[in-house]
C-alpha positions as CSV (number, residue, x, y, z in Angstrom):
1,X,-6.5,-21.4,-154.3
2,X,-2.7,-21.7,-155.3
3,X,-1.4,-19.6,-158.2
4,X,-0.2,-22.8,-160.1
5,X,-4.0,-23.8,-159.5
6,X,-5.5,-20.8,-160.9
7,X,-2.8,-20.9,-163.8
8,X,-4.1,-24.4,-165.1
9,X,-7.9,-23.2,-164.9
10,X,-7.1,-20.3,-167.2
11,X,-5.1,-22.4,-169.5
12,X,-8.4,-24.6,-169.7
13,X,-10.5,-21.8,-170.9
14,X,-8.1,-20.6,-173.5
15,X,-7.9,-24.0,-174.4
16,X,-11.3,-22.6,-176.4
17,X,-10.7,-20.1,-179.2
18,X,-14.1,-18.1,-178.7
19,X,-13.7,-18.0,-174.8
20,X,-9.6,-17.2,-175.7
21,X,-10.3,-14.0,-177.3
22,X,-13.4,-12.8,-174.8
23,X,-11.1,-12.9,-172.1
24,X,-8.6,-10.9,-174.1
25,X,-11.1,-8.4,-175.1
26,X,-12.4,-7.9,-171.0
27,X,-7.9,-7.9,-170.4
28,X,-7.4,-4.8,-172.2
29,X,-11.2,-3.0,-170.7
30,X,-9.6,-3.6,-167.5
31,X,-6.2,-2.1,-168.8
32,X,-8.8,0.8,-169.8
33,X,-10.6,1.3,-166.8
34,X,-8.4,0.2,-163.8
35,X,-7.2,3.6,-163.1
36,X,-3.6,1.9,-162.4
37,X,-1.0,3.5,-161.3
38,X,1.9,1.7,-163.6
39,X,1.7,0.0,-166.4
40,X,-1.2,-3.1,-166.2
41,X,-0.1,-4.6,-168.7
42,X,3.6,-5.1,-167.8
43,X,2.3,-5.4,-163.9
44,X,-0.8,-7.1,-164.2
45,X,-2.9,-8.6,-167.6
46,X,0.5,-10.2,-169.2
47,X,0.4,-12.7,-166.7
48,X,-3.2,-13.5,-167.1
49,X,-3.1,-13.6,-171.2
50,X,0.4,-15.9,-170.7
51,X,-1.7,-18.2,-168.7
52,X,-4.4,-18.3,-170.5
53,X,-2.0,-19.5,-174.0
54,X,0.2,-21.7,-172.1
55,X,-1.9,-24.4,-174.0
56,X,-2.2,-23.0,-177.3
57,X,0.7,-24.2,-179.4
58,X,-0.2,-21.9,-182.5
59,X,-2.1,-18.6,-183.1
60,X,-2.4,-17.5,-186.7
61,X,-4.2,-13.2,-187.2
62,X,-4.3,-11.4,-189.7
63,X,-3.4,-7.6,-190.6
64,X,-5.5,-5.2,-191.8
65,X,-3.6,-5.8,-195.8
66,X,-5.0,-9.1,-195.4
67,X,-0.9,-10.7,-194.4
68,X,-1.9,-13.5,-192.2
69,X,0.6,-14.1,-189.1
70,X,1.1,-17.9,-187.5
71,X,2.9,-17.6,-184.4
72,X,3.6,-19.2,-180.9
73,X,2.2,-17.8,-177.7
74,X,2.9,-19.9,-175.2
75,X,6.4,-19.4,-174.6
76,X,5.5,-15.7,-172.3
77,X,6.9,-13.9,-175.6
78,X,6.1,-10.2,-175.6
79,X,5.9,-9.9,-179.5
80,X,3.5,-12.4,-179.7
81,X,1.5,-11.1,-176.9
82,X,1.2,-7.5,-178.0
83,X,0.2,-8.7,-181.3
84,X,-2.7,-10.4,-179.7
85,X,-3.9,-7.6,-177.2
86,X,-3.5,-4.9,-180.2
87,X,-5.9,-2.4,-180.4
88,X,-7.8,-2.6,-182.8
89,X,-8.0,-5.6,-183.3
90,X,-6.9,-6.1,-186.5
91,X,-3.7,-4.0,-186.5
92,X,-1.2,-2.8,-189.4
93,X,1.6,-4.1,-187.6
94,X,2.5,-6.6,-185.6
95,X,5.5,-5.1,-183.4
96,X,7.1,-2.1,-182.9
97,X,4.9,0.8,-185.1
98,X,7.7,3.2,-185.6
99,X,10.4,0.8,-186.5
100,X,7.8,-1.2,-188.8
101,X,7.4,2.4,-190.5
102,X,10.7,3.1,-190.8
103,X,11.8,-0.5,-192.5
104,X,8.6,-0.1,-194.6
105,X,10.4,3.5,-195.6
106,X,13.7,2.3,-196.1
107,X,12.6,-0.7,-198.3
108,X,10.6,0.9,-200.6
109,X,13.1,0.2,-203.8
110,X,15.3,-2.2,-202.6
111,X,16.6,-5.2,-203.9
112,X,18.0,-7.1,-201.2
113,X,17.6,-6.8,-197.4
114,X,19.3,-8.4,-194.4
115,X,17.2,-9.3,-191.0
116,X,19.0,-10.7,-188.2
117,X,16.7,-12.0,-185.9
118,X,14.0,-12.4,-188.1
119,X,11.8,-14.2,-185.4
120,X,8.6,-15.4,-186.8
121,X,9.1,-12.9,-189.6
122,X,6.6,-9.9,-187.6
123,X,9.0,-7.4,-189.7
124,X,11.1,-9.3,-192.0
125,X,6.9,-10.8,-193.1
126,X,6.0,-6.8,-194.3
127,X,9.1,-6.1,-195.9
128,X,9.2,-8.8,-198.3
129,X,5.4,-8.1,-199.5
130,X,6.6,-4.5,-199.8
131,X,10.5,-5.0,-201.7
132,X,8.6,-8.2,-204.1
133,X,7.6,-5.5,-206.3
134,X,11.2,-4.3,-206.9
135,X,11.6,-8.3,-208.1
136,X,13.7,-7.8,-204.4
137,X,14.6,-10.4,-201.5
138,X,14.3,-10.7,-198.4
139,X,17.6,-12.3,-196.6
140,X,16.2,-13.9,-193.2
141,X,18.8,-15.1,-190.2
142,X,18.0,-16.6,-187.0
143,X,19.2,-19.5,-184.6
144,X,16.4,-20.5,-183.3
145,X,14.6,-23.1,-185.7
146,X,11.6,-23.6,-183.9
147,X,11.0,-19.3,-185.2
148,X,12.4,-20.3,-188.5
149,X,9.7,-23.5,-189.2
150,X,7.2,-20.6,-188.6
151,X,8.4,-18.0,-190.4
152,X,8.8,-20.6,-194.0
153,X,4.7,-21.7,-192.8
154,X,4.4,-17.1,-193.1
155,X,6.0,-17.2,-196.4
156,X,3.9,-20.0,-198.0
157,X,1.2,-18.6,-196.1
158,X,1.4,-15.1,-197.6
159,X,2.5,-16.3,-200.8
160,X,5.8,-15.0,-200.3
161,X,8.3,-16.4,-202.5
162,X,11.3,-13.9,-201.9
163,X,12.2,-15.0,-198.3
164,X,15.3,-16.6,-198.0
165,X,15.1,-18.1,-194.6
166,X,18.7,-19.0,-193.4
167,X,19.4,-20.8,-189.8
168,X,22.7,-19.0,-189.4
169,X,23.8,-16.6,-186.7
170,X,25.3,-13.4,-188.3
171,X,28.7,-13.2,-186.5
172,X,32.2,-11.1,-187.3
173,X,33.4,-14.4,-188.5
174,X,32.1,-17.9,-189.9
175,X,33.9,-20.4,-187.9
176,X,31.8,-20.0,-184.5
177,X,29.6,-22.5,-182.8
178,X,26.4,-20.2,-181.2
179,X,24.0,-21.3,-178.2
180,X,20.7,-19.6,-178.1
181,X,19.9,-19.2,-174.7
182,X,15.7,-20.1,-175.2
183,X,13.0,-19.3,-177.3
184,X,11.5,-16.5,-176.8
185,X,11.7,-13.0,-178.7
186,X,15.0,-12.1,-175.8
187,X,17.0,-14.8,-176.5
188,X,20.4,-14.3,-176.9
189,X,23.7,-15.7,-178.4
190,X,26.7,-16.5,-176.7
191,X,30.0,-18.3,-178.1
192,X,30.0,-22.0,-177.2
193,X,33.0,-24.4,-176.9
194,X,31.5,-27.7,-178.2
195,X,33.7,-29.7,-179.9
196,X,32.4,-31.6,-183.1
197,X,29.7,-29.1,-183.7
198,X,29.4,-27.2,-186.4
199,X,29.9,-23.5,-186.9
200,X,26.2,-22.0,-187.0
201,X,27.4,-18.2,-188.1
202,X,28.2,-16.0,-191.1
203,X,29.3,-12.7,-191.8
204,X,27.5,-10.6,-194.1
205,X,30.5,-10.1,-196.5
206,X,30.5,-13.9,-196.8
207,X,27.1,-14.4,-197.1
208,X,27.1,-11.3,-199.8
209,X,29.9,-13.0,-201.9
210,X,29.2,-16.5,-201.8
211,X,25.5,-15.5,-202.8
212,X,26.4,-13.0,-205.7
213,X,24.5,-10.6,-203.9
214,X,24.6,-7.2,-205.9
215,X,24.3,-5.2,-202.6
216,X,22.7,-4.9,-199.9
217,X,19.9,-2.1,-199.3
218,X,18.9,-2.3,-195.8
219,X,20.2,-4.3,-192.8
220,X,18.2,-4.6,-190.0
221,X,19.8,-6.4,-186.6
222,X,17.8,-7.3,-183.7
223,X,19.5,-10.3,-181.7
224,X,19.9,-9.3,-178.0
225,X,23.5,-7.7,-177.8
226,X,25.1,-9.4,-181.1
227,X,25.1,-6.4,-183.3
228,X,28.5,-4.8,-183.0
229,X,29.7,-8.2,-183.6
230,X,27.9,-8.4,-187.0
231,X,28.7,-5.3,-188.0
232,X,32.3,-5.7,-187.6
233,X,31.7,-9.2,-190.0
234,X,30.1,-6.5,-192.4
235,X,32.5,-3.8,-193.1
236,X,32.6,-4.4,-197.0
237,X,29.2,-3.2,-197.2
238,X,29.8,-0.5,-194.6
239,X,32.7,1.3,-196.6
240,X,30.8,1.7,-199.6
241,X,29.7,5.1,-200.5
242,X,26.5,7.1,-199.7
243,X,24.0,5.3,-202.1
244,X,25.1,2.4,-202.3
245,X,26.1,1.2,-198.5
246,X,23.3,0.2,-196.6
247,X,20.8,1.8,-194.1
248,X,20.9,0.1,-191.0
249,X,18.3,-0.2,-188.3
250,X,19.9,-2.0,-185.1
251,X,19.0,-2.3,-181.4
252,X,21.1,-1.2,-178.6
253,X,20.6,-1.9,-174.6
254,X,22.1,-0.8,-172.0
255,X,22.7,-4.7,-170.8
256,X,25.4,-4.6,-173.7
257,X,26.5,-1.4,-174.3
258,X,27.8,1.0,-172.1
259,X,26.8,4.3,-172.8
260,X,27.7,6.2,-169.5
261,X,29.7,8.7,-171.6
262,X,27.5,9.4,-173.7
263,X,25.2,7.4,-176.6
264,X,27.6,9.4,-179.5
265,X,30.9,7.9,-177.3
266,X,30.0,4.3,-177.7
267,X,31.9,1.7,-179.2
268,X,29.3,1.0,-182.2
269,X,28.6,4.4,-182.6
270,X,32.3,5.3,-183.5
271,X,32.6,2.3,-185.4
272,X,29.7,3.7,-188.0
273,X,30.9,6.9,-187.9
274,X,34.2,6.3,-188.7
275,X,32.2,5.0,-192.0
276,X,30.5,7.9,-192.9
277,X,26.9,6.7,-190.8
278,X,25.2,9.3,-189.0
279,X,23.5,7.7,-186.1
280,X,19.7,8.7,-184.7
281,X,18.1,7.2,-181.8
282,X,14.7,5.8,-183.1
283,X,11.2,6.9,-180.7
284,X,9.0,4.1,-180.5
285,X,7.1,1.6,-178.7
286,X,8.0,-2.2,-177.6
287,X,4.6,-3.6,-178.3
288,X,1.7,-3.1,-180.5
289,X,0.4,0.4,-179.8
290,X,-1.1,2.0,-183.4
291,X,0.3,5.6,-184.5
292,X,-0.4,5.3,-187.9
293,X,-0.6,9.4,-188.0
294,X,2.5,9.8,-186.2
295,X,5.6,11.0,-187.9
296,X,8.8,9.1,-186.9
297,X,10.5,10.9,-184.3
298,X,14.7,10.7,-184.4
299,X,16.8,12.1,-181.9
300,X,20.6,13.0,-182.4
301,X,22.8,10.3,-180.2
302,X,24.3,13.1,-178.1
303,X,20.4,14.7,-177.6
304,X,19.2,11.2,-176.5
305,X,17.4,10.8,-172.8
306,X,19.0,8.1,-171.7
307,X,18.2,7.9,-167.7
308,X,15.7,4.9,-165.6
309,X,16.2,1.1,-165.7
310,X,18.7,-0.2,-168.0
311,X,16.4,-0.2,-171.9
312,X,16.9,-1.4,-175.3
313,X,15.9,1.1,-178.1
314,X,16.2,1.1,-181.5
315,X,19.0,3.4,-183.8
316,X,18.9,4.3,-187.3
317,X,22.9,4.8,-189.4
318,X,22.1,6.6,-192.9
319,X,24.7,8.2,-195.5
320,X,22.7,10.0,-197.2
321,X,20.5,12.6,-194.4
322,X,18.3,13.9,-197.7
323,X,16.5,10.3,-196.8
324,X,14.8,11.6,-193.4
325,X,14.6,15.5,-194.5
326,X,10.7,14.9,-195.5
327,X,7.5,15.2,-193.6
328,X,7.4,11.6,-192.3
329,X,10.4,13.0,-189.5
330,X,10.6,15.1,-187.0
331,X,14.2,15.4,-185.2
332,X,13.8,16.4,-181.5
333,X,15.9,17.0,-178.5
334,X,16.6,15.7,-174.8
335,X,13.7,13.2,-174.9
336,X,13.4,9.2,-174.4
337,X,13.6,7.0,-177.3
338,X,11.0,4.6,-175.4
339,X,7.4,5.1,-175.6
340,X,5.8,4.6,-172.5
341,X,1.9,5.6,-172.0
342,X,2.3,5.4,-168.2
343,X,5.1,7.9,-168.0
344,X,5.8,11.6,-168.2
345,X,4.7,12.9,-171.7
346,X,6.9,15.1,-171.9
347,X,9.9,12.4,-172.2
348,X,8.1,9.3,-173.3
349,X,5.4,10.7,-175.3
350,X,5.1,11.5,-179.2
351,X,6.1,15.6,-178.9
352,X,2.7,15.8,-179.9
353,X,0.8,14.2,-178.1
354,X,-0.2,10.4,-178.0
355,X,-3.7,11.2,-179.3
């Protein structure tokens, strides 16, 4: 039997909801019981749970708050598949625990915060719930619409009134036409020459003044390489004092930056410092793996493991350190910012353990 064979049989039987989620359920026993030496679910049960979507135009789950989730799994997108292999099954989070945590943290009296990349809203979702008591807003950006139409259908969903959903690209400037490069949650911009189109980007500082937007709390960038970019378009809210500027949460990967000398050397990393930002690199996993006991871990740029395979991670730029000096963090030393179950603990584990 040919692969593309057995691919269209499995998409058959998830074309059925009840037999959909048993075969998810006996994906993550074998991840349990395989014995594998690797990760199974990078190497093996992905492909299977992929195949098994690839006709399902529209998944909706809830977390365990009761915030109910739409979302597309059939375009192989990793957020969406670790939201529906989580364990347990109904989860508190739907990507990235520590980083959810930490936004959750960071939001808990603001007024008005910036997501760039907001996807399907997996973070930007949480946030909103959490700031709508402050009478606060949630500022959404994103290029890819298709994300966007599901991310309004969230809000309405959720009841969700303070989501501004913006199809815009965050940029250094606001006269630049951007192409997504697809639709799935590691698609990136790049400039495109197209004449008669458009410009499809912002800066913040633009977006801030022509809103009348008092300030901005928290800024959280996740678009795939773009972020120095849009924090160069945001230095307005950058030079204001400790307080008042924002917190900023922002991936880095070693596609985009180069960090041979050093994570504290890099160009982004000099640019927030030379605002007053002190920079952590933030421990966590990419998928849906619960540590709701776990402390956020935060690792001092120059005290960052940074060796393997070229890897994204996510960083944390505060003012004011008196914000992570608490029991929810734990700075350590000369370990991995990525989680990773099937490697050695003592780098890509939780310094206490997993368990």
């Amino acid at each position: 039997m040919s692969v593309d064979k057995l691919s269209k049989i499995l998409a058959v039987i998830g074309e059925n909801e009840s037999l959909r989620a048993q075969f998810v359920e006996w994906c993550k026993k074998v991840e349990n019981e395989l014995g594998y030496n690797g990760s199974t679910r990078d190497d093996l049960t992905r492909y299977l749970v992929d195949a098994v979507y690839a006709n399902v135009p529209l998944e909706k789950k809830s977390l365990a708050n009761g915030l109910t989730f739409e979302f597309i799994p059939n375009i192989h997108s990793k957020v969406a598949r670790e939201f529906i292999m989580s364990t347990p099954g109904i989860p508190d989070f739907v990507w990235e625990p520590q980083t959810t945590k930490l936004l959750l943290y960071l939001s808990k009296n603001a007024k008005n915060v910036v997501i760039g990349g907001a996807y399907f809203g997996d973070q930007a979702v949480l946030v909103a719930d959490l700031i709508k008591k402050n009478n606060g807003l949630l500022h959404a950006f994103d290029l890819n619409e298709r994300q966007l139409q599901v991310l309004t259908r969230n809000a309405a969903l959720n009841k969700l009134s303070n989501i501004k959903v913006i199809y815009k690209g965050l940029w250094n400037d606001s006269n630049t036409y951007l192409n997504l490069s697809d639709d799935d949650d590691l698609a990136f911009a790049s400039v495109a020459n197209v004449e008669g189109r458009a410009a499809n980007t912002i800066t913040v500082d633009e977006y801030v003044k022509a809103n009348k937007v008092p300030g901005v709390d928290l800024i959280m960038l996740d678009i795939e390489g773009s972020e120095f970019n849009v924090l160069k378009g945001a230095v307005e809210q950058l030079r204001q004092p400790a307080g008042t500027a924002p917190n900023i949460v922002f991936e880095i990967h070693r596609s985009y930056v180069d960090w041979s000398d050093g994570l504290h050397n890099t160009e982004i990393a000099q640019f927030l410092k030379s605002f007053g930002y002190t920079l952590f690199s933030l421990r966590d996993f990419q998928a849906n793996y619960d540590l709701k006991d776990k402390v956020i871990e935060l690792i001092q740029p120059e005290d960052t493991y940074l060796e393997g395979p070229p890897h994204g991670f996510n960083m944390l730029a505060i003012k004011d350190i008196s914000l992570i000096q608490n029991e929810h963090f734990r700075i350590v030393k000369n370990v991995s910012p990525k989680y990773l179950v099937h490697k050695d603990p003592a780098l890509h584990h939780p310094v206490d353990g997993l368990k």
